[in-house]
Backbone bond lengths (Angstrom), bond angles and torsions (degrees), N, CA, C in turn:
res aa  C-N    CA-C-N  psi(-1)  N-CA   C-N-CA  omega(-1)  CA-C   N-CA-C  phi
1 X - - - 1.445 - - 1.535 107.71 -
2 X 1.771 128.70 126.29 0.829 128.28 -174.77 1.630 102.51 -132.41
3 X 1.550 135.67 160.59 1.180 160.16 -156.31 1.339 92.11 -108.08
4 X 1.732 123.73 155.87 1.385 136.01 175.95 1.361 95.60 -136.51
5 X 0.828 123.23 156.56 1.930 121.26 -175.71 1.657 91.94 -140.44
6 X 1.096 112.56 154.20 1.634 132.63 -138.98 1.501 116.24 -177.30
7 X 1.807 121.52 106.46 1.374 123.21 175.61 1.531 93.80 -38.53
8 X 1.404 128.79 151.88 1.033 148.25 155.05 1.541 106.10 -82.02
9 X 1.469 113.42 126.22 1.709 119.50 173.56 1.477 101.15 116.98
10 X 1.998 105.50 -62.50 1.094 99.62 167.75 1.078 153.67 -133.83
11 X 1.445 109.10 39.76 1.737 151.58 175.42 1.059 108.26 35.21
12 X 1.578 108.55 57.64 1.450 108.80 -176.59 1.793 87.68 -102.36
13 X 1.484 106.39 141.28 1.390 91.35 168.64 1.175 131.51 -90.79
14 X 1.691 125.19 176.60 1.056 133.78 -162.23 1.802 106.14 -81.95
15 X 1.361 138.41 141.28 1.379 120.11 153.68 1.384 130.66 -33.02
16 X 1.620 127.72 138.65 1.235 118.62 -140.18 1.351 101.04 -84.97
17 X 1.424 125.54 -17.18 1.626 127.65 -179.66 1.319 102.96 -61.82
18 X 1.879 121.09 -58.07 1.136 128.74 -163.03 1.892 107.97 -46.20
19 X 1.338 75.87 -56.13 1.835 99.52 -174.00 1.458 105.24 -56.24
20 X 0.977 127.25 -15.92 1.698 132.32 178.41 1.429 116.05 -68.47
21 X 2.213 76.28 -66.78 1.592 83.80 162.03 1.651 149.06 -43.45
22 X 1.866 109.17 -46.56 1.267 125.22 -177.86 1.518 91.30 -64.87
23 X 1.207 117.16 -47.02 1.491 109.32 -160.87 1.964 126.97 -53.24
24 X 1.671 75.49 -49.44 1.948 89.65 174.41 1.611 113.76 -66.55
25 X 1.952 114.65 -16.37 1.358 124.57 -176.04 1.784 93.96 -73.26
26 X 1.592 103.75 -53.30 1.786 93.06 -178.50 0.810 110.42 -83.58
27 X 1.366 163.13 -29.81 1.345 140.46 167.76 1.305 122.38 -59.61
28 X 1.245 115.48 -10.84 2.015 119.51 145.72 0.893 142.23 -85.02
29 X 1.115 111.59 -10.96 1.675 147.81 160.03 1.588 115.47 -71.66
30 X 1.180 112.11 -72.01 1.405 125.35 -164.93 1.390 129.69 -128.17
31 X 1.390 109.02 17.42 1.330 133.37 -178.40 2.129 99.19 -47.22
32 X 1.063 114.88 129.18 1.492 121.85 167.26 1.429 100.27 66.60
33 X 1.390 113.15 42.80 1.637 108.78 159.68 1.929 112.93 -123.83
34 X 0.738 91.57 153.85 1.746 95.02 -177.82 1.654 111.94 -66.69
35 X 1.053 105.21 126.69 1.510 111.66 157.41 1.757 107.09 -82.45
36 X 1.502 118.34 164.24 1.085 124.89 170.26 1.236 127.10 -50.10
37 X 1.530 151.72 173.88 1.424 140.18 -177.81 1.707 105.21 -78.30
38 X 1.876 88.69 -60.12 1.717 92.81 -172.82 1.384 103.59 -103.21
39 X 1.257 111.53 172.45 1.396 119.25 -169.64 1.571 93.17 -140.30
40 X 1.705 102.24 115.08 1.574 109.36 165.16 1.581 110.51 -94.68
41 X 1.596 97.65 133.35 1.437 119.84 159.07 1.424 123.64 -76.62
42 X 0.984 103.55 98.20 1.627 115.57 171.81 1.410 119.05 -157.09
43 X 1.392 108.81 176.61 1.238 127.24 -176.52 1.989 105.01 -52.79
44 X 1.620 106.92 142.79 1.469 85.92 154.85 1.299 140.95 -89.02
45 X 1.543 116.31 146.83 1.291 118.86 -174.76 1.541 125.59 -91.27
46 X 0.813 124.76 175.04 1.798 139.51 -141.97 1.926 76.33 -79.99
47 X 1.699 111.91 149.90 1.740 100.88 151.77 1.469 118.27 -79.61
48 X 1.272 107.24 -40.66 1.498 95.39 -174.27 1.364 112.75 95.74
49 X 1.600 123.21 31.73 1.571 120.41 178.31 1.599 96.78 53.96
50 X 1.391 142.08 51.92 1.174 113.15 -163.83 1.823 69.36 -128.16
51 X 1.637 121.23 145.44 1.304 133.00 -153.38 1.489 95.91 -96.33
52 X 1.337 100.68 129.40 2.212 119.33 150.99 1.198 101.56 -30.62
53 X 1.689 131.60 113.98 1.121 99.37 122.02 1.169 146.25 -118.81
54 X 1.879 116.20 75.17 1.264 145.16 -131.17 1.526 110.90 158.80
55 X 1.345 98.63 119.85 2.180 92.76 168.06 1.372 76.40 -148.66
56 X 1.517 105.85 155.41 1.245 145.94 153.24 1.052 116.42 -136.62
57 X 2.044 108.03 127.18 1.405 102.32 175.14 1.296 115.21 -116.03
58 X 1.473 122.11 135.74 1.583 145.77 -179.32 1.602 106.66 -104.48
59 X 1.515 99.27 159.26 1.831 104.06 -175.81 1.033 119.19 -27.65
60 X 1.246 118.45 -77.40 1.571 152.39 -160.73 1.627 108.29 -76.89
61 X 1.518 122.64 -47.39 1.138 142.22 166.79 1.103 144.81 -145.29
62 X 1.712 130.77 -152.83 1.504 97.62 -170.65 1.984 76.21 -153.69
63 X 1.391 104.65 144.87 1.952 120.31 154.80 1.575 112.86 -74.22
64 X 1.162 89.29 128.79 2.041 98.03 154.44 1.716 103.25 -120.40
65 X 1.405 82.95 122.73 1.852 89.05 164.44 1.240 109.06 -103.29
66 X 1.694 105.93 130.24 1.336 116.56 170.26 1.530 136.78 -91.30
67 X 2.024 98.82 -17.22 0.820 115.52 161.51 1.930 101.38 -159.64
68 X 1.388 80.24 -172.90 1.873 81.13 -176.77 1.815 101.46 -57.09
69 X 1.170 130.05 -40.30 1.101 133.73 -171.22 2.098 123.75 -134.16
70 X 1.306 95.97 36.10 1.508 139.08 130.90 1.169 154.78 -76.25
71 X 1.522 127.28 41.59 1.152 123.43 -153.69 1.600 123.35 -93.45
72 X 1.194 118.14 149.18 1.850 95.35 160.36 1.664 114.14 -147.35
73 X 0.888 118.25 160.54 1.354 117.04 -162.14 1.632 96.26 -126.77
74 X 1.321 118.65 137.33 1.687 131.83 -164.98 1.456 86.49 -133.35
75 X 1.981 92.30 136.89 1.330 115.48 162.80 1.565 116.86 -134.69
76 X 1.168 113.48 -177.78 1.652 111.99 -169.01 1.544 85.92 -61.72
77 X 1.299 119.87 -40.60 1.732 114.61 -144.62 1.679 107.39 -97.61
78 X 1.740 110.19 -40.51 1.572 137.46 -175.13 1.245 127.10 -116.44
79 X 1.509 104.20 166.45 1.758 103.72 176.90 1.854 90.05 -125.01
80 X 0.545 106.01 150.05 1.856 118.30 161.99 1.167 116.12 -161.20
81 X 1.534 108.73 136.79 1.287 119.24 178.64 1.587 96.36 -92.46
82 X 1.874 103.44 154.01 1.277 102.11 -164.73 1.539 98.99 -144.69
83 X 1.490 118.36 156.54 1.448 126.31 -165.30 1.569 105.62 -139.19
84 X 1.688 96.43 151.30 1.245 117.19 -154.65 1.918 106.73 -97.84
85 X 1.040 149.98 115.31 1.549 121.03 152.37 1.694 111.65 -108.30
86 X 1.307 107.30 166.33 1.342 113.34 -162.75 1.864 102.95 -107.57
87 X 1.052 111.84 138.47 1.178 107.79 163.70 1.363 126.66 -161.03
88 X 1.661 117.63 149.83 1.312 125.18 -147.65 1.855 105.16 -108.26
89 X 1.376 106.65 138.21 1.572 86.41 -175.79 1.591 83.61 -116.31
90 X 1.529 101.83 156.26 1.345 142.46 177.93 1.284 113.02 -80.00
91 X 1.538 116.90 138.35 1.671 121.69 170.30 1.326 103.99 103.30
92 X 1.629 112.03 -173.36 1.285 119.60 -139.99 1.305 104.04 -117.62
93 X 1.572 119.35 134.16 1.388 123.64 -167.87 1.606 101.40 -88.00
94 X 1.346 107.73 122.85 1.449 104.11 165.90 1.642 128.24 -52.95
């Protein structure tokens, strides 16, 4: 089972290295914690000085997690909040 990471708003996804990366960062992080039940689609909202507790830094930029299912992704130029889905692949492990 692996994670896909995805602008939030407009589910464009992330490059597949990046997304590799964030992914193996939360599943060391937050492996066996609950995400929320529902998940609202919307725009992202402001943080609010409200504190990381979580950074990862990548080339270009770096994640703050605010919560297990809080994310945001920082660039020289942007902020975007970004979203996770899970998915399971089928068939037989050598």
């Amino acid at each position: 089972m692996r994670g896909q990471w995805f602008i939030d708003g407009t589910w464009q996804p992330l490059e597949e290295e990046e997304s590799n990366l964030i992914e193996q960062e939360h599943l060391s992080r937050f492996r066996g914690q609950q995400m929320q039940e529902s998940f609202d689609i919307e725009v992202s909202k402001p943080i609010d000085g409200k504190d990381a507790i979580h950074s990862f830094k990548l080339s270009r930029n770096h994640v703050d997690w605010h919560s297990v299912d809080e994310v945001y992704l920082y660039s020289d130029a942007t902020t975007s909040k970004i979203a996770r889905t899970v998915t399971q692949k089928l068939g037989f492990s050598k």
